[in-house]
N, C-alpha and C positions, 0 to 999 in steps of 0.2 A: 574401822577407819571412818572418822566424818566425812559428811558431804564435802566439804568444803576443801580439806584436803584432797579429797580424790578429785574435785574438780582440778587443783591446780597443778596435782600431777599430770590429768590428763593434759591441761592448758600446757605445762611444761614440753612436755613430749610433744606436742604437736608441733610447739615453737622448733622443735629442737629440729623435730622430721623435716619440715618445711626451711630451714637453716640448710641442714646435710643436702636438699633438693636441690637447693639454691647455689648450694657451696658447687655439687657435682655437676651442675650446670654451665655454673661461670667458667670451669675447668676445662670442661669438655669444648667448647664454643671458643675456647682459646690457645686452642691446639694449634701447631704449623697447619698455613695453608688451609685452616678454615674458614668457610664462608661465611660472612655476616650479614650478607642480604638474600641469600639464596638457601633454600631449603638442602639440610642432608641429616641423614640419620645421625643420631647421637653415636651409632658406633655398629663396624663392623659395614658388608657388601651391602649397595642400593644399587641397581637400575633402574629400567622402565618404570613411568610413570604408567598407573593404570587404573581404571573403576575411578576415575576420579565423577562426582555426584555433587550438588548441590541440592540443598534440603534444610528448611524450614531455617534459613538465613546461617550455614556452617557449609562449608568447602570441605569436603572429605576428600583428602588425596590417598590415593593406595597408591603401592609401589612394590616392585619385583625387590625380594630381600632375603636374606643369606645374614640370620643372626648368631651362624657360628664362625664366622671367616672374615677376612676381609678380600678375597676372591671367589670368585662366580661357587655356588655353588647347591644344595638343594631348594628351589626357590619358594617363598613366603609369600603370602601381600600382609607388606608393612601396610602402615595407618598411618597418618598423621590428620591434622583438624585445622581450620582459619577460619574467623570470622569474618575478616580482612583482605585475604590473599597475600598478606603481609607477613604475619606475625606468625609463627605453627607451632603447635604441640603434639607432640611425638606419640598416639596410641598404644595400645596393646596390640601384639600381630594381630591380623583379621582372621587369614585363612593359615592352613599347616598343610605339608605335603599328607598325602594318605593311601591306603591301597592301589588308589588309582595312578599315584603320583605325583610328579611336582605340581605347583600352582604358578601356571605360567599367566601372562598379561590376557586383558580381557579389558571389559566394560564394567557399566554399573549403571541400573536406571530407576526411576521411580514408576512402579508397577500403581498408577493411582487409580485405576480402574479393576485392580487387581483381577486380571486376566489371566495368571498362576492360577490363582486361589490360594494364594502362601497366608495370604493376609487375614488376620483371625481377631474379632470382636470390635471391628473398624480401623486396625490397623495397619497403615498402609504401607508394604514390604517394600523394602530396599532389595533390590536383586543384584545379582553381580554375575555375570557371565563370563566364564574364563578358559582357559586350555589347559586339561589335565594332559601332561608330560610324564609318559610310563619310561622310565629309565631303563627298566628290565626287556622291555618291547622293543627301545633302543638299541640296546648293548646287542640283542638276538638278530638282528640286523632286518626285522620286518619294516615295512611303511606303514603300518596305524597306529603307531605313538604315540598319536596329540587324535585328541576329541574334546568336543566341548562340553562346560559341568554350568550346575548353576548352584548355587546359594543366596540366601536371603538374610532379611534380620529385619525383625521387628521392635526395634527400639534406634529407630532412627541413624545407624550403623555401630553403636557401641558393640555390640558382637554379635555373632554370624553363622548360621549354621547352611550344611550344606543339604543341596536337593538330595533324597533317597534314590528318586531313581538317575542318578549320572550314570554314564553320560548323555545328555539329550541329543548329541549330534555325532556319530560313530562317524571314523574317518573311512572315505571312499578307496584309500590308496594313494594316499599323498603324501608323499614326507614330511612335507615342511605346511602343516595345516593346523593354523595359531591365528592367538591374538584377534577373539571376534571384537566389534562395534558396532553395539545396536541401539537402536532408535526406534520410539512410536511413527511411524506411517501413518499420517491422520486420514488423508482422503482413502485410501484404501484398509483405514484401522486396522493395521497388522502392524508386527516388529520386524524389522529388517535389521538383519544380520552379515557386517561387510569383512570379510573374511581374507585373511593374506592365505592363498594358496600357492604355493612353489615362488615364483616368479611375476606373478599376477593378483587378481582381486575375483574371488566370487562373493554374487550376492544370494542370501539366502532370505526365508518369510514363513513366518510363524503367525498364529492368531495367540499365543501364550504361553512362547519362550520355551515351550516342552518341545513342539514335535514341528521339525522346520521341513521347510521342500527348498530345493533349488531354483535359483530363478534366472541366475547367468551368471558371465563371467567377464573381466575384462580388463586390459592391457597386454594382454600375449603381443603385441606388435608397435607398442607405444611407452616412450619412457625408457628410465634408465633400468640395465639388464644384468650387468657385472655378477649382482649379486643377487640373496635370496631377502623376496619382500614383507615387510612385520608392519604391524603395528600400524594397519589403515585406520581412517576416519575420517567418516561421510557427513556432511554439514552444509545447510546452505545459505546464504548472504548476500545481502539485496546491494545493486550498485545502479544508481539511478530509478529507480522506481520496479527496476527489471530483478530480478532472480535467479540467483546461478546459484548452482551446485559446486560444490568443492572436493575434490577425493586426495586426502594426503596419505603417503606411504612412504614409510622408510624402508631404506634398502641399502644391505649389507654385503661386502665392500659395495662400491660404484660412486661413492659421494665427489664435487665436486673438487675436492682439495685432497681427496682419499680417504679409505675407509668408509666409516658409514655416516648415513645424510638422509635427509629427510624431501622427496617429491611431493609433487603435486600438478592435479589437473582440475580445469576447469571445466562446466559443462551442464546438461543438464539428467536428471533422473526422473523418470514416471513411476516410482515403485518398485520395477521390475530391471530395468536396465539403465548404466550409467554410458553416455555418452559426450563425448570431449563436444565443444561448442565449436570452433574452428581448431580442426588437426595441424598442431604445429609440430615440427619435429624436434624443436629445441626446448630441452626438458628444464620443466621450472624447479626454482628451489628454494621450501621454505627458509633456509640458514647458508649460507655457501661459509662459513665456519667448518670447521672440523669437529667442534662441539658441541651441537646440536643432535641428538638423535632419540627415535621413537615417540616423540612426543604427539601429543592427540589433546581434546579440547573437552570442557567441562561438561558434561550432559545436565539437564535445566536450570539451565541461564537463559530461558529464553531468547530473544537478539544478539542479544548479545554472545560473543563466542572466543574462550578466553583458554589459552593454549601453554601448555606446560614440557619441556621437553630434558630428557635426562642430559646434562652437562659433560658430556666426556668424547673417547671413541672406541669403538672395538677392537681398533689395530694399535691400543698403549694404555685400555681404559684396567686392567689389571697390574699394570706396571706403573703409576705414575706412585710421587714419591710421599706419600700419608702414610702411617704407621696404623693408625687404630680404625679409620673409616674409609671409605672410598666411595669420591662421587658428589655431587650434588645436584640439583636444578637449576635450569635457566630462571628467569625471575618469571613470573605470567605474564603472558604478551596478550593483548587484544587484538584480533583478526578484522581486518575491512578489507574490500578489493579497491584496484584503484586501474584505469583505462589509461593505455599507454601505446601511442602507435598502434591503435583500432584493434587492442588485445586486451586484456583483461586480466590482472598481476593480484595476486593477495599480498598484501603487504601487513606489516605486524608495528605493532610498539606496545613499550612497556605502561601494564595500565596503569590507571589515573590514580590507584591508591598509595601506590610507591614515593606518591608525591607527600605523603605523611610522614616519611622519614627524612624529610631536608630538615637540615639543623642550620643550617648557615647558606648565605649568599652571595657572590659577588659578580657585578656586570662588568663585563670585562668592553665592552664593546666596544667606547671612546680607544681604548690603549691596541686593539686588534685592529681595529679601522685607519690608524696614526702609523703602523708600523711593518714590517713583513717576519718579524721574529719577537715574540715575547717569551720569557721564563718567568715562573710560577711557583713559590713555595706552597709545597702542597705537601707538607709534614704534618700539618694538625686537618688536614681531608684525606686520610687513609683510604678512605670511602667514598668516592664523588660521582657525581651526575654531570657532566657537561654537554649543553645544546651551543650550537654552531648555527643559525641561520643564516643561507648564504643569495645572494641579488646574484652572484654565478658561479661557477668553481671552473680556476685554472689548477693550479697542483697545489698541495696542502700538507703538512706532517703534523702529527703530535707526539712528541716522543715524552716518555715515562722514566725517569732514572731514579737510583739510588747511589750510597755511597762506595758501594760494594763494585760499582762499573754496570750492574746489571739494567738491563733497559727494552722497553717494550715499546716500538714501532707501529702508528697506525696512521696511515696514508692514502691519499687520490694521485695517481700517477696518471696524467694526462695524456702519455704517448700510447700505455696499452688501453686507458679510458678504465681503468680499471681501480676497484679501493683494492686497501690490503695491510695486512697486519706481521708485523715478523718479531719473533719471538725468540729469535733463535740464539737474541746474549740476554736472555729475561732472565736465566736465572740455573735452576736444575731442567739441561733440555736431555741430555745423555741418556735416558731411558728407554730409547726407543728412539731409531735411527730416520724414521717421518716424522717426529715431532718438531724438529726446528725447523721443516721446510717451508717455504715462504707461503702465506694464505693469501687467496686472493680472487677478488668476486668484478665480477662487470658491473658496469655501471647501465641499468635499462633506460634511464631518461635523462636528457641533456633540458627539456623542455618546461621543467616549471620550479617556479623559487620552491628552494629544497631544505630541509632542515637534518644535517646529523646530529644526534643522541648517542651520548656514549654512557656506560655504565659498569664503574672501573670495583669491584672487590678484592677480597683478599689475595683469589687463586683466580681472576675471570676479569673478562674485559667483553663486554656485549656492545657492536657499534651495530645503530641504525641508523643506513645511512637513504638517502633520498625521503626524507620521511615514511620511514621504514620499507619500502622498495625490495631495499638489497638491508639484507643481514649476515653478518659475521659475529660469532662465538666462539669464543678461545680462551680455553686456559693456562696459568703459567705457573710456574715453582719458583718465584723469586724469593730467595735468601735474608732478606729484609725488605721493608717498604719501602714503596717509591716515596720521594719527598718533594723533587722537583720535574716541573712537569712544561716544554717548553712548544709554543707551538708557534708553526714557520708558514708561510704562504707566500705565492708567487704574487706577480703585478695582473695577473689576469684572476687573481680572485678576490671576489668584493665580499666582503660579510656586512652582513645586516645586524643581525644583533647577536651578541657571544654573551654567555653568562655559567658561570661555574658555582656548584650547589653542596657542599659536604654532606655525608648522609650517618642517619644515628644507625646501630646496630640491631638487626631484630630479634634477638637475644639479649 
């Protein structure tokens, strides 16, 4: 066979492969009820975001994942990749379950002083510390289950192999002892390790991710308790010149609205122990949504601190109504704190990249300013962005319809001071007897011009309201797409400027 020909068979083929990728792509991305601005697996169970890593300009998300089912079940850490924190492409699994177990949630850091010694001929190892989950240890009815593993990968995370000697952190007798978060310690150069233990948070301290000591513990007496605590993440972020510490933790049931939700405290940490700044007994929350949960934040991003949280809930996140996937991500928020009432509040918004997918514009704000009801075709923005800037807010609605009757409810009710979303004629709510019950979050500051951001997809609605303050996430099973989109206000509320944005698909 000549060159020539084999070149173009090859060329052929490649066309053809890169075609069928493309074809099973578009297919897949346009299944009921899939999201087109929010990350989810091409197919089959995702949870917990986890080990998420940035490195040499790419976003590595891992994820709790389950490639034979589409419910819970032996767990993975998927992969996916962003340049952008927009756009993702779907890896090869990372990790596999193995003798020791499943591969439950964890971290991921950049070892650049390479303090393992993983790192070989200047290579600098990607680590990932995670919770091997013994099923068998399980089923036998002991408490040491879960301990913690590490693995590495020296080619920048494309694949991964694990430490020989796991597990590096043997469990003490604790049940529910998961889900580490660890971080360099500069001033005392060591890793700290913030650990959900039962109900609570221990910290641990390593000089080299092998061989950790205990250093303390803390929330036995603070915070929400219903249920058991996962998925902490220790971070800290400057608000006026000054320095706080942040310790989020989700916790299952106990959320807000029910199920499970994601807390958080403020405060500070020396290394060794985390302590709340002013003990407040009323427990903050990153989402007061229903569909927020486990989410934790990029490790080196420097200042920056950029927050990913799995889209669903515990008590319906197996039952809702997808056929071939289940699940996806909030979109990534950006974290800042904001001083409210001589307290100190994290507040979130969606970051600044997402602003690359507006395709269209329209200021609405002459026809909102002139009126107390406007209606909206919003048939060709499937996908839209709406900010709301408001001079004050008396009571407010946006409602969402289709032709089918179905319709999605999001509101400031001024008598409980409170926002809130109702869901309950969106669409398929029958799966579970708490999903159509009414969501609804307080409003923490009446005191400064305020801006809500909403961010409406295919199965999800994300309002940030107070410029981002108070958050609610929710998702819906509506039947066909909203088309008209109407929003109402009382005589006690002034808008500043309104403007609605259609957004392109990231797929």
């Amino acid at each position: 066979m000549d060159i020539k020909k084999t070149l173009f068979i090859g060329l052929t083929l490649l066309i053809t492969l890169n075609l069928n990728a493309q074809n099973l792509m578009d297919s897949v991305y346009n299944e009921p009820y899939r999201p087109q601005l929010h990350f989810s697996a091409k197919e089959k169970w995702m949870n917990d975001p986890n080990g998420m890593v940035y490195y040499n300009g790419l976003y590595h998300l891992f994820f709790q994942y389950y490639p034979n089912g589409i419910t819970w079940g032996p767990m993975h850490w998927g992969h996916a990749t962003s340049n952008d924190l927009v756009h993702w492409q779907q890896q090869q699994i990372a990790l596999f379950p193995d003798s020791l177990g499943y591969i439950f949630s964890g971290s991921a850091v950049v070892d650049k002083h390479n303090t393992t010694g993983l790192g070989k001929n200047g290579q600098v190892p990607l680590v990932a510390i995670f919770t091997h989950h013994d099923p068998i240890g399980e089923k036998a009815g002991t408490n040491t289950f879960q301990y913690q593993s590490l693995a590495y990968s020296l080619d920048e995370g494309k694949t991964w192999e694990k430490y020989s000697g796991n597990p590096v952190l043997k469990n003490p007798g604790i049940r529910d002892f998961r889900d580490p978060s660890v971080q360099w310690y500069a001033p005392q150069k060591k890793w700290v390790m913030t650990l959900a233990t039962k109900d609570r948070v221990t910290f641990y301290s390593s000089p080299n991710l092998k061989e950790w000591r205990k250093e303390s513990e803390f929330g036995s007496n603070i915070g929400a308790h219903l249920g058991v605590w996962e998925c902490p993440n220790l971070f800290k972020l400057k608000l006026k010149e000054k320095t706080y510490w942040v310790l989020m933790v989700s916790v299952n049931p106990g959320g807000p609205n029910g199920g499970s939700a994601t807390q958080y405290f403020i405060g500070d940490f020396n290394g060794t122990e985390f302590k709340t700044s002013v003990p407040n007994p009323v427990t903050k929350w990153a989402d007061y949504g229903p569909d927020d949960y486990a989410g934790v934040t990029w490790s080196n991003t420097g200042n920056r601190k950029i927050f990913l949280g799995w889209m669903t809930n515990w008590t319906y996140a197996q039952q809702v109504p997808t056929e071939k996937w289940r699940s996806a991500m909030t979109v990534p928020r950006e974290l800042k704190l904001m001083e409210v009432n001589n307290d100190v509040f994290l507040r979130s918004t969606p970051v600044k990249e997402l602003k690359d997918l507006e395709a269209s514009n329209r200021n609405l704000t002459g026809t909102i300013q002139s009126t107390n009801a406007i209606t909206l075709d919003i048939s060709n923005k499937l996908l839209f962005k709406l900010n709301i800037d408001f001079d004050k807010i008396g009571e407010f609605t946006l409602v969402m319809e289709n032709n089918n009757g179905n319709k999605l409810e999001i509101g400031y009710d001024s008598n409980t001071k409170a926002y809130y979303i109702n869901r309950s004629k969106s669409g398929i709510v029958d799966f579970n007897p708490e999903f159509p019950k009414l969501i609804s979050a307080p409003r923490l500051t009446s005191t400064v011009v305020t801006r809500l951001e909403l961010i409406l997809d295919a199965s999800s609605v994300e309002v940030f309201a107070d410029n981002g303050l108070t958050v609610l996430t929710s998702t819906y099973f509506t039947k066909n797409p909203f088309n008209k989109l109407t929003i109402k206000k009382n005589k006690n509320t002034a808008v500043k400027t309104a403007k609605i944005a259609g957004l392109k698909s990231i797929w």
